[in-house]
N, C-alpha and C positions, 0 to 999 in steps of 0.2 A: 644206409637205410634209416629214415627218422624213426625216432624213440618211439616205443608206445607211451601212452598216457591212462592216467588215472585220475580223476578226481573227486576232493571232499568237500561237501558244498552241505550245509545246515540250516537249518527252520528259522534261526535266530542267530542275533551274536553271541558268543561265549556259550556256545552247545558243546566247546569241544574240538572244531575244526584243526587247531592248530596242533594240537596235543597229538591227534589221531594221526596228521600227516608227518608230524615228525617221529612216530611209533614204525607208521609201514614203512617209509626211509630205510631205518633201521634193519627191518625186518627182513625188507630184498638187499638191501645193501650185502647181507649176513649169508645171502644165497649168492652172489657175487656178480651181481647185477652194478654194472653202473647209474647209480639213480642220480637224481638232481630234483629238490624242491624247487614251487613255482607261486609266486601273487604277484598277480598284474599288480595289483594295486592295496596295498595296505594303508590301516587310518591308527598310527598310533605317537604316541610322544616316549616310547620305550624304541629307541634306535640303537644301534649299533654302527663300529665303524668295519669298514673293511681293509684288507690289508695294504690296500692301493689307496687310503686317506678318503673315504665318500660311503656313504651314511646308508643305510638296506634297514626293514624294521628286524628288530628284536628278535620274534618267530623264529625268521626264516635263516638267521644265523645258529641258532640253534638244531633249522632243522638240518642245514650243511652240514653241521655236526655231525648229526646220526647218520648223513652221507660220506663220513669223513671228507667231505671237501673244505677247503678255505669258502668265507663266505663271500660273495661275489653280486654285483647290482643288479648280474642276469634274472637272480632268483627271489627281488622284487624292484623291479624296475618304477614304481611311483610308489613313491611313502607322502602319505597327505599329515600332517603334525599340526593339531589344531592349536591355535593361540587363542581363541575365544569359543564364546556359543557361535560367534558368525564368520570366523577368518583362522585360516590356517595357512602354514608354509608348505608350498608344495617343490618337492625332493624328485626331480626327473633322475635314471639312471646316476643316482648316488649323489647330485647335485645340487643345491638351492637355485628353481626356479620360476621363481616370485612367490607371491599369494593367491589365494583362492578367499572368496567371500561366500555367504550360505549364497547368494544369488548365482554364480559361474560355475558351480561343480559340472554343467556339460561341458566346459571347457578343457578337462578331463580326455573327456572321452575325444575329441576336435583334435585336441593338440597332442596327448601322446597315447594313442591308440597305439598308433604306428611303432614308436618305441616297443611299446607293451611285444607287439609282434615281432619287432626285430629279436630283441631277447630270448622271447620262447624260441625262435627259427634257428639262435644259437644252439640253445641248449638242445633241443630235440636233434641235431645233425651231430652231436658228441656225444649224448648219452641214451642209454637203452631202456630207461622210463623214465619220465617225468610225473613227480606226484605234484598233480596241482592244488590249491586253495581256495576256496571262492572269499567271500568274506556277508559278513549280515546273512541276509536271507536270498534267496531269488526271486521270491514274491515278492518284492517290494517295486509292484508294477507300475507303482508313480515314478520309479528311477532307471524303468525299462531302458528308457531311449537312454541313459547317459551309464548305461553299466559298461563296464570291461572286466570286469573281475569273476564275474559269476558264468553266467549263461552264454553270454555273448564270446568269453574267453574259451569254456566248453568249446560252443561249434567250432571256434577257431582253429584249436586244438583237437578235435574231435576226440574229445573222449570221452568215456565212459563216468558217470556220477555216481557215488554212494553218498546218500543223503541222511545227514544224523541229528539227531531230534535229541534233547535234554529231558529225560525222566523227573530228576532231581526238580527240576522248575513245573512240574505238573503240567495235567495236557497234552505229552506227548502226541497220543494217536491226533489228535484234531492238529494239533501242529505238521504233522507230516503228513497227513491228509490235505489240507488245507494250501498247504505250498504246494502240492503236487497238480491239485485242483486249476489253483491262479497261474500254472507255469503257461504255455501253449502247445500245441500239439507238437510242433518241431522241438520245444523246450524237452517235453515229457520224454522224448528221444532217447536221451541222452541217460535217464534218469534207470540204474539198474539195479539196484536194491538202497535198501536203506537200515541203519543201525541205531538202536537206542543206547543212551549215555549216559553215565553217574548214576545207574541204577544202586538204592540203598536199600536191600530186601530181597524175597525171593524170587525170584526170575520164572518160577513156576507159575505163579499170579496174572502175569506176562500174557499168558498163551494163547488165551483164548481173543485178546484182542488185537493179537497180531497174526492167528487168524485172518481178523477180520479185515486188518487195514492190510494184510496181502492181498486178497481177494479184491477188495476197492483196488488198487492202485498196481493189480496185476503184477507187485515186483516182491522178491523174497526179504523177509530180516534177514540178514547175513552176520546178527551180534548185537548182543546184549551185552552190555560192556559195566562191570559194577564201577562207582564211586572209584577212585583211586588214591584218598586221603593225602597222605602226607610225601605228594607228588615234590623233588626236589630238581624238576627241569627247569629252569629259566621260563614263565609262560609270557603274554599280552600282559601291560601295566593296568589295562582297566580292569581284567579278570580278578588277578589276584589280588590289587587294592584296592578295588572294592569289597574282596571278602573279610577284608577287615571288620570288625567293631571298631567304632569311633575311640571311645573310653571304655575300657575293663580294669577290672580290680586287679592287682598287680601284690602277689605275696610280701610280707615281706620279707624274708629270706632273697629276694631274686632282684637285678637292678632295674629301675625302670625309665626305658629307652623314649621318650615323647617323639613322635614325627608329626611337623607340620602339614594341613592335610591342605595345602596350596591349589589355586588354579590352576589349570592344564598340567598338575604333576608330570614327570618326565621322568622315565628309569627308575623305578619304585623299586626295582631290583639291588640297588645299592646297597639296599639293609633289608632286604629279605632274608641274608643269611645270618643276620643278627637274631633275627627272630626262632633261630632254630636253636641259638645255645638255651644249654640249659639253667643257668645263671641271669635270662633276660625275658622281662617281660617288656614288650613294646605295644605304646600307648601312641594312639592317631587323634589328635588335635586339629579341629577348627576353630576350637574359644578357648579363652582365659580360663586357666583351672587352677585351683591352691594347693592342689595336692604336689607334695616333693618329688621331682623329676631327679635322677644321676646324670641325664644327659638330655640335651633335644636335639634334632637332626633338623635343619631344613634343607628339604629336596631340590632338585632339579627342578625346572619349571620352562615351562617353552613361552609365559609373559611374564619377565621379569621384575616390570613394572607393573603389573597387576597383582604377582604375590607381595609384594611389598606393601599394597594396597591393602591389601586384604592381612597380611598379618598385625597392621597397624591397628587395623579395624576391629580386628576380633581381641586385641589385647595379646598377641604371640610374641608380640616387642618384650610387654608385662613378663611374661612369663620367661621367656630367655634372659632377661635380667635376674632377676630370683634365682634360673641355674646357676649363674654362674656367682651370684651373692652369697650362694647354697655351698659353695665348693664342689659344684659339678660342672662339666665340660657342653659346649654350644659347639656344632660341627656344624657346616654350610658346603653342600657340595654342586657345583657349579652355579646353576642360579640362585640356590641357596647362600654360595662363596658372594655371588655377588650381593646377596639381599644386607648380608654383613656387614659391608663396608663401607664406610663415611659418606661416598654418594655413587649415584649410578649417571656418567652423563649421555647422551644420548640426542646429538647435534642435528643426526641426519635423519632420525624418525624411525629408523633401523627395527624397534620393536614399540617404540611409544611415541605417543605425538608432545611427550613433556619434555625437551631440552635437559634438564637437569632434576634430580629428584634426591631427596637426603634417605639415606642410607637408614641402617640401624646404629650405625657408629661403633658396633663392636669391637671392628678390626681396626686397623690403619691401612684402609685401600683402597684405591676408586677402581671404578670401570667406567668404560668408555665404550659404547657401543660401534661401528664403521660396517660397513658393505666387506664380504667376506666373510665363511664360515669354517671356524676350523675344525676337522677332521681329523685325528689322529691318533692310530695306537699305539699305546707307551708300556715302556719296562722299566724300573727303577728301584730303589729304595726309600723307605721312609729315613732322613736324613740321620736322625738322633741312633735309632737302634741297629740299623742298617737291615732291617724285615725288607726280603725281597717282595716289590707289590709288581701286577700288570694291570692294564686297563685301557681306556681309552679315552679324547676328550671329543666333546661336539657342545660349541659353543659359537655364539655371535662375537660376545665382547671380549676384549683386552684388559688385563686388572693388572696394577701399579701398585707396587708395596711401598709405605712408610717406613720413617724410621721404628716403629715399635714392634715388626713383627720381624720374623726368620722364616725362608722357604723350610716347607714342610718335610716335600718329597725331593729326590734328586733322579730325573728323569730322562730317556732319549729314544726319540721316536726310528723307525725302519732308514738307516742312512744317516744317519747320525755318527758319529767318533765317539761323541764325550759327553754327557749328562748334564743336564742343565736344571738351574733349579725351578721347584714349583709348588704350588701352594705357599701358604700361610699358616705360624704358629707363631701364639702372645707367645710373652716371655715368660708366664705363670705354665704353659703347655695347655691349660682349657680350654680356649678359645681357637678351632681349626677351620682352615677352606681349604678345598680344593676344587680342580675343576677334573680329575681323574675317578672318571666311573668306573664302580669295578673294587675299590681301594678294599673294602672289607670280603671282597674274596679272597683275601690272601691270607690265610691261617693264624700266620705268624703275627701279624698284624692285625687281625679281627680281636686274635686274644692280649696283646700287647694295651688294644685300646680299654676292655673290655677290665683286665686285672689292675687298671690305675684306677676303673671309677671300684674296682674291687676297694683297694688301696685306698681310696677315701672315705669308706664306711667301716675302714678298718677291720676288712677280709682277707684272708688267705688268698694269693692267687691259684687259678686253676691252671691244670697244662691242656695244649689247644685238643677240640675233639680230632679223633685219626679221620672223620668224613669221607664220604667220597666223591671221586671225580665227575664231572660231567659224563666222560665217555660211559663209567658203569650206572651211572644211573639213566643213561640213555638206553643200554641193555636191558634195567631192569623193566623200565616203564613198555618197551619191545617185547618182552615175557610176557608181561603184564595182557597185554593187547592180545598178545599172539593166539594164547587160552582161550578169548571167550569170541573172537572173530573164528567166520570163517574164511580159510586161506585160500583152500582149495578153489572155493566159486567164486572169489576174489582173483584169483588167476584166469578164472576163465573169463570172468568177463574183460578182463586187460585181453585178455586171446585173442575174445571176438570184438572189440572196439566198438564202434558205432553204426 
C-alpha cells in the first residue's frame, strides 16, 4: 500500500517550512508510524554527507533524524548549491551533476523530474507517510512551468497542503491570502488549512482576522505557533546566518569569535555551536575592523576563488594577520582551509577560470582543484589531545602540506582499518585548517579550543557545558509544536488525502 502524504509548503522562504516538517517527523514517528521526510529539490550551500559518501541538503538530514532514519538521497534528490548570483552546482541523487546558470533552471525540471519521482515512488512503497517540503513560495507563477518542488510535486504525490505564513515578518493575512489567490483551481486543491509562525504576542489579537482569511480561502488555522527562540536544531544556512548582526559589542569578560561573512558561505553550522557557550561572543565580518579579535574563523564557501577575492578586498587578510600578531588563533575550515594556504591552483577551471591564484600564505599548503568531489563521513581524533571529533568532508580540491605544519586530526572514513592523517597545525598551534565539518561539535574539543584562547588572556579554563543531544532537542522542539497545532485535523486531513 503507498504511504499517505502530507505536506508543508509557505508564503515565503524561511517562514519555517523546514523546522515544521522536521517537528511532525518527530511527532508521528513517536505514534510509531514509519515516516520519511521529502524535497524534490533543495537550494542551499549547508549540505551534508550520507552514509553511502553523496551529499542531501542539511534540512533533510536532520529531518531523518527525527525519523530516526540514516539520512539517505531519497529524501532530497536535487540539491542546487549556488556559486554565484548566476551559477550553481547541481547535486542529482547525492552526486555532482554539472552547473546550472540563472538562464537553465528549466533544465531542472527537463532533466531530473523523473529522478525527483523515482525517489518519492521509493519512499512512498516503504513507508507509511511521507512529510513533504515545498521550498520559496508557490506563487511564484513566473517559475510555474519549471517547479518540481512545490505544486507540481503536491499533485504528484497527491497530497494534502498546510500552508504557513511568518507573523514575525508582518503581513501575514495578505501573504496567505495572496498565495492562495495566485495558486490555480487544481493548485487550491490541494491546499487544506494553513498555520501562522514565530508569533511574538498574544495569540488572542489573532482572531478576528483569521476569521477573516478562513472565511476568504474556505480553509481552517490549524495553529498558531509562537517564536521558538533559542531553537538548537541544525536549520538552512541562509536562515540562521543571516540572523546574525554583522558587528555587535562583545563584553569584555567573554572571548571574541570574528567569522568571515564570505561569498556563497557554506555550513555556517560549523560554529554555530560556539555561539552558545557562554564565555563566546561571535562577531560576523565583511570589513576590516581594529577592534581585538581571540580568534577569526573562515568558513566554508562553495567559490573558493571568490572568497579570496573578497577577503582581500575588504582587508580580512589585514585583519587575520593582527589575530595571529595578537596572540590569537586564525581557524580555516574547508574553503576557508583552503583560502590559508600559500596558493590555490586550479588547471582545469574546476571552480574558477584563474589557473592559479596566491593564497593568504598563512599555512604551508596548496590546493589544487581536479574533477571529482569528495564525500565523506569521518571519525577521529584531534592528534595532540586525543578529543574524540565526528564529521564529515565535501570538498572539490585536494591540499598538500609543507614542511611547516602537522596534521591536525587523525581520521578514517566507513571501510577504513587505520586513521589517516588530516588537517593542518603551525607549530605555534594558532594557526588551524581543516576540511572536517562538524569539528566543534564535539564537546571535548569545542572546549579544548575555546580554554587555550581562555589561556592566552590569562583565564581560568572552564569545564565543557553537559548540552544536549540532537535526538532530545529533536523532542523538545516536537513538544514545542505539538501544543499549539492542531493534531487531530491534522490527521484527518492525512485520512482524507486529496
Amino acid at each position: 500500500m503507498a504511504a499517505r502524504t502530507l505536506m508543508i509548503q509557505g508564503t515565503a522562504s524561511h517562514v519555517g517550512k523546514s523546522v515544521l516538517v522536521t517537528a511532525l517527523c518527530r511527532l508521528f514517528v513517536r505514534r510509531g508510524l514509519k515516516v520519511a521526510p521529502f524535497k524534490a529539490q533543495n537550494m542551499s550551500n549547508n549540505s551534508f554527507v550520507t552514509p553511502d559518501g553523496k551529499e542531501i541538503g542539511r534540512a533533510q538530514a536532520v529531518q531523518a533524524a527525527a525519523c530516526a532514519l540514516a539520512p539517505r538521497t531519497d529524501f532530497n534528490p536535487v540539491l542546487i548549491k549556488p556559486e554565484s548570483e548566476r551559477s550553481a552546482q547541481l547535486v542529482v541523487n547525492g552526486l555532482v551533476s554539472g552547473k546550472l546558470t540563472a538562464n537553465d533552471f528549466g533544465r531542472v525540471r527537463r532533466d531530473c523530474f523523473e529522478s525527483v519521482r523515482e525517489a518519492f515512488a521509493r519512499l512512498a512503497a516503504e513507508f507509511d507517510l511521507v512529510i513533504l517540503e515545498g521550498a520559496g513560495s508557490p506563487a511564484e507563477i513566473n517559475l510555474r512551468d519549471q517547479d518540481i518542488v512545490n505544486m507540481r510535486m503536491a499533485q504528484e504525490a497527491r497530497a494534502p497542503v498546510l500552508l504557513v505564513g511568518d507573523i514575525d515578518r508582518g503581513g501575514v493575512f495578505a501573504a496567505l491570502v495572496g498565495t492562495v489567490t495566485l495558486l490555480t483551481s487544481e493548485e487550491r486543491q490541494h491546499v487544506k488549512g494553513f498555520l501562522i509562525n514565530k508569533l511574538r504576542g498574544n495569540a488572542g489579537l489573532l482572531a478576528s482576522g483569521i476569521r477573516a482569511v478562513e472565511a476568504q480561502m474556505e480553509i481552517r488555522c490549524l495553529g498558531v505557533i509562537p517564536h521558538w527562540g533559542d531553537l538548537q536544531v541544525p536549520q538552512e544556512d541562509s536562515v540562521g546566518w543571516d540572523s546574525w548582526t554583522r558587528v555587535q559589542p562583545c563584553r569584555p569578560d567573554v572571548l571574541s569569535i570574528g567569522v568571515a561573512d564570505v561569498p556563497c558561505i557554506s555550513n555556517f553550522t560549523d560554529f554555530e555551536v560556539l555561539r552558545r557557550e557562554p564565555d563566546v561572543c561571535m562577531v560576523r565580518l565583511r570589513e576590516m575592523i581594529d577592534r581585538p579579535l581571540d580568534a577569526l574563523i573562515f568558513p566554508g564557501t562553495k567559490n573558493t576563488a571568490e572568497a579570496l577575492r573578497f577577503i582581500k578586498t575588504r582587508g580580512l587578510d589585514q585583519v587575520a594577520g593582527r589575530v595571529v600578531a595578537g596572540g590569537g588563533t586564525v581557524i580555516g575550515l574547508c574553503g576557508g582551509f583552503q583560502v590559508l594556504g600559500k596558493k590555490i591552483l586550479d588547471p582545469e577551471g574546476v571552480e574558477s577560470d584563474e589557473p592559479e591564484l596566491e593564497g593568504l600564505g598563512l599555512l604551508d599548503v596548496v590546493t589544487s582543484f581536479a574533477s571529482g568531489k569528495v564525500t565523506v563521513g569521518v571519525t577521529g581524533i584531534h592528534r595532540e589531545s586525543g578529543c574524540p571529533i565526528e564529521g564529515y568532508e565535501v570538498h572539490m580540491g585536494r591540499t598538500s602540506l609543507g614542511k611547516d605544519v602537522a596534521p591536525l586530526l587523525e581520521v578514517q572514513t566507513v571501510g577504513e582499518s587505520v586513521r589517516r592523517p588530516e588537517g593542518v597545525v603551525s607549530a605555534d598551534g594558532r594557526l588551524l585548517g581543516t576540511y572536517v565539518h562538524g569539528l566543534f561539535d564535539a564537546a571535548s574539543f569545542r572546549r579544548l579550543f575555546l580554554n587555550r584562547l581562555r589561556a592566552a588572556r590569562g583565564w581560568a579554563p572552564l569545564d565543557p557545558m553537559p548540552g544536549s543531544s540532537l535526538d532530545q532537542e529533536l523532542d523538545r522542539l516536537a513538544d514545542f509544536v505539538g501544543k499549539h497545532v492542531d493534531l487531530s485535523a491534522i490527521d484527518a486531513i492525512i485520512e482524507q488525502g486529496v
